[in-house]
RONU-210220 format. One record per residue (C-alpha): x, y, z. Coordinates in nm, 3 decimals. Layout:
<rs>
X, Y, Z
X, Y, Z
...
</rs>
This chain:
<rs>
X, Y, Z
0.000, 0.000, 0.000
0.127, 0.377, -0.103
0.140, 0.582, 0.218
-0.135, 0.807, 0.091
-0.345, 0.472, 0.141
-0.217, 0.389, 0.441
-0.305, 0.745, 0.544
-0.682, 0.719, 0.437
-0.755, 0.360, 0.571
-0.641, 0.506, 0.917
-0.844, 0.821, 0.913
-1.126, 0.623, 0.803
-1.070, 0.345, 1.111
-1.051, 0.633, 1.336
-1.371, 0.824, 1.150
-1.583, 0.547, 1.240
-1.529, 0.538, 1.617
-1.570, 0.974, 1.662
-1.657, 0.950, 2.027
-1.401, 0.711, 2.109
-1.160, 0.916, 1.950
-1.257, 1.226, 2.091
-1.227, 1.110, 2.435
-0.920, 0.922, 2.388
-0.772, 1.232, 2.228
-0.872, 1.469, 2.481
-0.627, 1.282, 2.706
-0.344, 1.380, 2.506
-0.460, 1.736, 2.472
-0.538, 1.812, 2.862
-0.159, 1.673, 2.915
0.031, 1.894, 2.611
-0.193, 2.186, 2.693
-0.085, 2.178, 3.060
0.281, 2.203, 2.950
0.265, 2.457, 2.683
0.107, 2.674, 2.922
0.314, 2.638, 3.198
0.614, 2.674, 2.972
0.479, 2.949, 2.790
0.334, 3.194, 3.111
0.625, 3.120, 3.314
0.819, 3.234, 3.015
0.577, 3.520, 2.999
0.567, 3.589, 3.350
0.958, 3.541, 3.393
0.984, 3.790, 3.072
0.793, 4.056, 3.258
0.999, 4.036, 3.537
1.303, 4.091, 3.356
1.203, 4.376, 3.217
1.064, 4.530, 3.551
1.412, 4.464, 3.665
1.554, 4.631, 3.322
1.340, 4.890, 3.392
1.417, 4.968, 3.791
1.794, 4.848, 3.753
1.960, 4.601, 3.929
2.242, 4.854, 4.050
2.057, 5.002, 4.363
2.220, 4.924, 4.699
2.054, 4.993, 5.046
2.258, 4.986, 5.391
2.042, 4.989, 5.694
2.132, 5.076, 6.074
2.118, 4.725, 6.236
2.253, 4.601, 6.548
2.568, 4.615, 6.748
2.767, 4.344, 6.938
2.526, 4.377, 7.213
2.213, 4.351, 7.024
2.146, 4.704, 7.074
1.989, 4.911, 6.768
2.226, 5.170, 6.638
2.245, 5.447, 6.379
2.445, 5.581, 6.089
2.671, 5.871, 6.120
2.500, 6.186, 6.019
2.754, 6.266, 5.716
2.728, 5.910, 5.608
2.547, 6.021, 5.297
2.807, 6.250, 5.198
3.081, 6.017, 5.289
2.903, 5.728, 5.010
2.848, 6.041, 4.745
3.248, 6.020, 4.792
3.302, 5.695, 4.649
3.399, 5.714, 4.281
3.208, 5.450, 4.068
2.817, 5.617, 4.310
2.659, 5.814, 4.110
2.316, 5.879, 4.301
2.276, 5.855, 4.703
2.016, 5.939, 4.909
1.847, 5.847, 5.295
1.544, 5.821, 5.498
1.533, 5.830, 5.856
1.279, 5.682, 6.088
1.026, 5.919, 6.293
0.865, 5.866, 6.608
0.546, 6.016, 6.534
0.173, 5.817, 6.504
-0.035, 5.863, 6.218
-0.405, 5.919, 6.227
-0.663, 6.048, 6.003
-0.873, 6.253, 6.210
-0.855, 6.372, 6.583
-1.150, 6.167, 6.607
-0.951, 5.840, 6.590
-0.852, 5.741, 6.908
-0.423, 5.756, 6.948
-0.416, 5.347, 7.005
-0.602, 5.271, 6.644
-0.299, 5.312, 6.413
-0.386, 5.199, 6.075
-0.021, 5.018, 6.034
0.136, 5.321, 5.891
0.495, 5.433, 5.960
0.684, 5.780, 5.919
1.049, 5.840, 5.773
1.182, 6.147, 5.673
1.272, 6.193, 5.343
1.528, 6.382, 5.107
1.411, 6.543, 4.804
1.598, 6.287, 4.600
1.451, 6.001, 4.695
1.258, 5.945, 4.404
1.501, 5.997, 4.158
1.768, 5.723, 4.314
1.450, 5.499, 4.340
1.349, 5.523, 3.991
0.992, 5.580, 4.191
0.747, 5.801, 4.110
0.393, 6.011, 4.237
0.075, 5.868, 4.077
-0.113, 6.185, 4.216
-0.006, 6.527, 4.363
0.348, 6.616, 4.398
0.668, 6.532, 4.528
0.873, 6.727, 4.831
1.048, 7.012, 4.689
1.333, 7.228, 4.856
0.989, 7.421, 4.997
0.757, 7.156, 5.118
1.044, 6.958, 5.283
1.041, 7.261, 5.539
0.632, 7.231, 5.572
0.383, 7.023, 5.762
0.353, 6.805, 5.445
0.364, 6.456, 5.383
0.366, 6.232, 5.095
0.173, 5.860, 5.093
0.266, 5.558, 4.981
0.003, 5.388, 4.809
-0.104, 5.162, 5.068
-0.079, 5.402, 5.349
-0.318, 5.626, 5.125
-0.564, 5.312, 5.124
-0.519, 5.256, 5.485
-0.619, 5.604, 5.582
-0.886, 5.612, 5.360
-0.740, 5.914, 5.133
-0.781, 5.918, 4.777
-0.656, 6.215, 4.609
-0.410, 6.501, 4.753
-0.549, 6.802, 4.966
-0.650, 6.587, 5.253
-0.511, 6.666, 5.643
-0.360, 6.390, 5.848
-0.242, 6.412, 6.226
0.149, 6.325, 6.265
0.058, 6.320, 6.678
-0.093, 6.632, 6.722
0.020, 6.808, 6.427
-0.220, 6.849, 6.091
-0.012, 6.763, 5.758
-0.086, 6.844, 5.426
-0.137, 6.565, 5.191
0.037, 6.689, 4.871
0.085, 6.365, 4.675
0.022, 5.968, 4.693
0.307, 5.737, 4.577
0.289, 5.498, 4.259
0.408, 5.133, 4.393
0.770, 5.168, 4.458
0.892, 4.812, 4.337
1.255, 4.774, 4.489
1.122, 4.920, 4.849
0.741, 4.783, 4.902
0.802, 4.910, 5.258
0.795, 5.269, 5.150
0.411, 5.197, 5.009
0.302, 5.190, 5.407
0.497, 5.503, 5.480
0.437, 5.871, 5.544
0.660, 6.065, 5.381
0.799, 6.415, 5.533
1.112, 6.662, 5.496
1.406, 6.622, 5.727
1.381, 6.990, 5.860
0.997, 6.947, 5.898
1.089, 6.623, 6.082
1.305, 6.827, 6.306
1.083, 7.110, 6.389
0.802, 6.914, 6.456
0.933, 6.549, 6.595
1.250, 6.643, 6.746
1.378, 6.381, 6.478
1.745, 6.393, 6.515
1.886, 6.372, 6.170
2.047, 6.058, 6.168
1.950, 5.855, 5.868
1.821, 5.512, 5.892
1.883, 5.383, 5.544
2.085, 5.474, 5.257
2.017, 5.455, 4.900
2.256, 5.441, 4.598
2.322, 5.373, 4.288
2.640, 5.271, 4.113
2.764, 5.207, 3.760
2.649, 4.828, 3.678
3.013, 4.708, 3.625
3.092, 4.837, 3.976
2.793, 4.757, 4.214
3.002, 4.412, 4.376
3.300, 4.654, 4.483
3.080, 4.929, 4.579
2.899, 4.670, 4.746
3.206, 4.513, 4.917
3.307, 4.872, 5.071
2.999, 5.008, 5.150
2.911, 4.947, 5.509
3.286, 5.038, 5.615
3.265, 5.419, 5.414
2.896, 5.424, 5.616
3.019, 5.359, 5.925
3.369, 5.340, 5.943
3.462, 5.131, 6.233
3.195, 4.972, 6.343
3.066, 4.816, 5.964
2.961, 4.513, 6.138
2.648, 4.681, 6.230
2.531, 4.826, 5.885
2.315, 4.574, 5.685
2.416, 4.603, 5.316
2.175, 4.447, 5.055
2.051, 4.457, 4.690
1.636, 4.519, 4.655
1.684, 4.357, 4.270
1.796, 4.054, 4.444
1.448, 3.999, 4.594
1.319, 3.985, 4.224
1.593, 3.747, 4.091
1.483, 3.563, 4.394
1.135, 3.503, 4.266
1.209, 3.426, 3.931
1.446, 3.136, 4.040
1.126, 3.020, 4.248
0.884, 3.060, 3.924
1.185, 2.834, 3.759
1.087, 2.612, 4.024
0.740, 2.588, 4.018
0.719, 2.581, 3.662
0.962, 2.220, 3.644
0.670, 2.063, 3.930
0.424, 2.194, 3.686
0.583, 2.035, 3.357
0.641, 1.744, 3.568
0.226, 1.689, 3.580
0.165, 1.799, 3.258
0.395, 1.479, 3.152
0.249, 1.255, 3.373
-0.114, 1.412, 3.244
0.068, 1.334, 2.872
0.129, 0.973, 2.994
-0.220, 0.894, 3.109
-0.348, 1.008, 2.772
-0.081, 0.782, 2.622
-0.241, 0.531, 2.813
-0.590, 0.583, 2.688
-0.450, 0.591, 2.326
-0.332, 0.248, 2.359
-0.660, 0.103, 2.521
-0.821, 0.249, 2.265
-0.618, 0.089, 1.969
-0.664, -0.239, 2.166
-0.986, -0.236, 2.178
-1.012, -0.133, 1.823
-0.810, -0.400, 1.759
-1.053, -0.649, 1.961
-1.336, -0.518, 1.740
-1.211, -0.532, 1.420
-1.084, -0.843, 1.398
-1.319, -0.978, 1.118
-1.192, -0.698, 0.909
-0.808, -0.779, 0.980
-0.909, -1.157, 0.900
-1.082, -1.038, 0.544
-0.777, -0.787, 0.462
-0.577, -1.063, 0.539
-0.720, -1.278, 0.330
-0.726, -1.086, 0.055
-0.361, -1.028, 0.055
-0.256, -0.760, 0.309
0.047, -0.790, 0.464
0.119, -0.823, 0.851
0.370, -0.499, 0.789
0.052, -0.362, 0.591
-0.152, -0.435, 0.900
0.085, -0.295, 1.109
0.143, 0.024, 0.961
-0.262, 0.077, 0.978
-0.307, 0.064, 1.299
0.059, 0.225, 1.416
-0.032, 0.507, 1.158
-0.439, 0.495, 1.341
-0.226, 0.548, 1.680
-0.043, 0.824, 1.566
-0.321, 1.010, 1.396
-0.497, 0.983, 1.735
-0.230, 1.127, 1.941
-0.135, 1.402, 1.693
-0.473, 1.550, 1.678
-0.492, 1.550, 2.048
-0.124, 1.709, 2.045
-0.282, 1.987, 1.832
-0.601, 2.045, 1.980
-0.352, 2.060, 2.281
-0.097, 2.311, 2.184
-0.401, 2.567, 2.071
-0.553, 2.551, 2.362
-0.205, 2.578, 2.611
-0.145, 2.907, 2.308
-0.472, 3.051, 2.384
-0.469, 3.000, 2.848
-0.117, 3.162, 2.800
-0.245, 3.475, 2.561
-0.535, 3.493, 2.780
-0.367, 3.497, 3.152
-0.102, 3.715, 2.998
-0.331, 3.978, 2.870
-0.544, 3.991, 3.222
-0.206, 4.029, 3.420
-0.041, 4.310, 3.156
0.214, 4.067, 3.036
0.353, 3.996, 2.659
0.226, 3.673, 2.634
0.536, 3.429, 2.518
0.500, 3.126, 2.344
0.872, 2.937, 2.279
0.828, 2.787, 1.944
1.055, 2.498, 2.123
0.742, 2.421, 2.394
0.488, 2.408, 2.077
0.743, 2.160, 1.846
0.840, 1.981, 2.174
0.506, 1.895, 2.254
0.443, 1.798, 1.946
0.726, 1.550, 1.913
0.648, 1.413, 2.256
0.228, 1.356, 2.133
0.383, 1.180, 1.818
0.661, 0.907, 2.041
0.328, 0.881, 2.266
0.129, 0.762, 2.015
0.433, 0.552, 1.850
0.445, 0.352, 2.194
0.127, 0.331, 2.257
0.022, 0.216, 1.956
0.318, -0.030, 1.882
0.158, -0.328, 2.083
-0.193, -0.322, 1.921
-0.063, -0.288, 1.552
0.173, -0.637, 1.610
-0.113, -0.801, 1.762
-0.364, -0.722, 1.497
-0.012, -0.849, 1.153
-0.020, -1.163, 1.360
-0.414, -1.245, 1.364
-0.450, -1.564, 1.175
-0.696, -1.465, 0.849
-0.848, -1.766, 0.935
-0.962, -1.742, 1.320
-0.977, -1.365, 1.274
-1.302, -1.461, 1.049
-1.454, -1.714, 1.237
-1.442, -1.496, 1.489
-1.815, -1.411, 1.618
</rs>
């Protein structure tokens, strides 16, 4: 037989058995469209996430007051900005500083309900060595650092219940200005519960003693592990055992190693989802086989060939598992378009996942239907017949 026969005597084996089929091929497609769209939104997601760090820069360094020998808290040196704006490769530095003050919406609150929102003073650079920005209002200038007002972060707006700027907060017993509400700052999420007011005004108001609690800075790329390596000694010569240095990009990285993880376990179950529709392939050619043995018997008889035979029902197996394989990789294409589009992503699709999957429905189908096509070559003609 030409293979263009071969081809049509299989389709029209399979034709004649459509819900069979159907269900047998739905096996195959749940397990390839399980790992084309795990492959292709972690891709997707992992893409994203790449270019958020692109986008923020992965050359931002913090160092943070921790703790000394003792375990007490301590604090950095009051020129330890301007001693890290001395080291050549920085080219941005900044600091916030922690304030003792309560925040509250209206004097009506009572002092003990504090809706989990902190305080830090703030330079008028801090947004700039961020990369952060204000969704609504404004930012501190040289002016408003000096004023009772304060900037939100955007879940300390949501917390107090304010929506746009103009609104008065109490800092204690003072009223503050709202004059702007922070979009999410991705390399500090702390900074999205925080109030946000000048150093002087912290000063005049707080008695907030100028020492900064955390610095900020950003380096050339090429020279962020050397900066890194001297940083807590030029912020605190001395005693750099207590300043915390660390790297808010790393916290991303971080999480994309973990989606790397997550999305092996999930490729993992789409292959054992693959297998179980393998398995229903090949109880489906054997019972196919089981069926049709009076029409094995009569091809038999009238001359086919058991390597006829088999390549029938081999090429039936694979027809089976390669329409599931495509019904498969369209719908894995369309969950990843569709989850990428509802989380703002560009959806991702490795041409590699799609022919992988492929390949993998195809050596399913060869194995599964190996067994069934050498049973049905080695029917006799003659008890495949008079078989009832």
């Amino acid at each position: 037989m030409r293979p263009a026969d071969v081809l049509r005597t299989a389709a029209s084996g399979l034709f004649a058995r459509r819900s069979r089929v159907v269900l047998s091929a739905l096996g195959i497609a749940i397990g390839i469209a399980t790992m084309v769209a795990v492959v292709g939104l972690s891709m997707s997601s992992r893409a994203d996430l790449m270019a958020r760090l692109d986008r923020l820069g992965t050359n931002l360094l913090t160092a943070e007051a921790g703790k000394d020998l003792e375990g007490k808290d301590t604090k950095l040196p009051r020129n330890a900005v301007a001693m890290v704006d001395r080291i050549g490769p920085v080219q941005q530095v900044t600091a916030t500083g922690t304030v003792n003050a309560r925040v509250r919406r209206s004097d009506a609150v009572p002092e003990e309900l504090t809706p989990g929102v902190g305080v830090q003073a703030a330079r008028t650079d801090l947004l700039d060595t961020l990369g952060a920005r204000v969704d609504r209002g404004a930012w501190l200038d040289s002016a408003g650092e000096r004023l009772p007002k304060v900037v939100l972060g955007k879940v300390a707006a949501e917390r107090l219940g304010i929506a746009a700027p103009g609104a008065k907060i109490l800092l204690n017993d003072e009223w503050f200005v709202v004059t702007g509400i922070l979009a999410p700052v991705e390399l500090v999420p702390n900074l999205d519960r925080t109030a946000l007011i000048g150093f002087p005004a912290a000063s005049r108001w707080f008695g907030f003693d100028g020492l900064p609690t955390t610095i900020f800075e950003r380096s050339t790329d090429a020279s962020v592990k050397d900066v890194r390596q001297v940083l807590a000694r030029t912020v605190n010569p001395g005693a750099e055992g207590s300043v915390k240095v660390s790297r808010p990009s790393d916290a991303l990285a971080a999480k994309a190693a973990t989606d790397k993880g997550l999305t092996t376990l999930m490729l993992a179950l789409g292959a054992v989802a693959l297998l179980v529709g393998g398995v229903g392939v090949a109880n489906t050619m054997i019972i196919s086989v089981l069926e049709r043995r009076q029409e094995i018997g009569l091809r038999r008889a009238l001359g086919a060939t058991r390597t006829a035979i088999r390549r029938q029902f081999l090429t039936e197996s694979l027809l089976l598992s390669a329409l599931g394989g495509l019904v498969g990789a369209a719908l894995g294409t369309l969950a990843t378009f569709g989850v990428a589009a509802a989380q703002g992503w560009t959806a991702a699709v490795p041409l590699w996942a799609l022919g992988g999957g492929l390949a993998a429905t195809l050596l399913i189908g060869a194995v599964a239907g190996l067994y069934p096509a050498v049973r049905a070559s080695r029917l006799s003609p003659t008890l495949a017949l008079a078989a009832p």
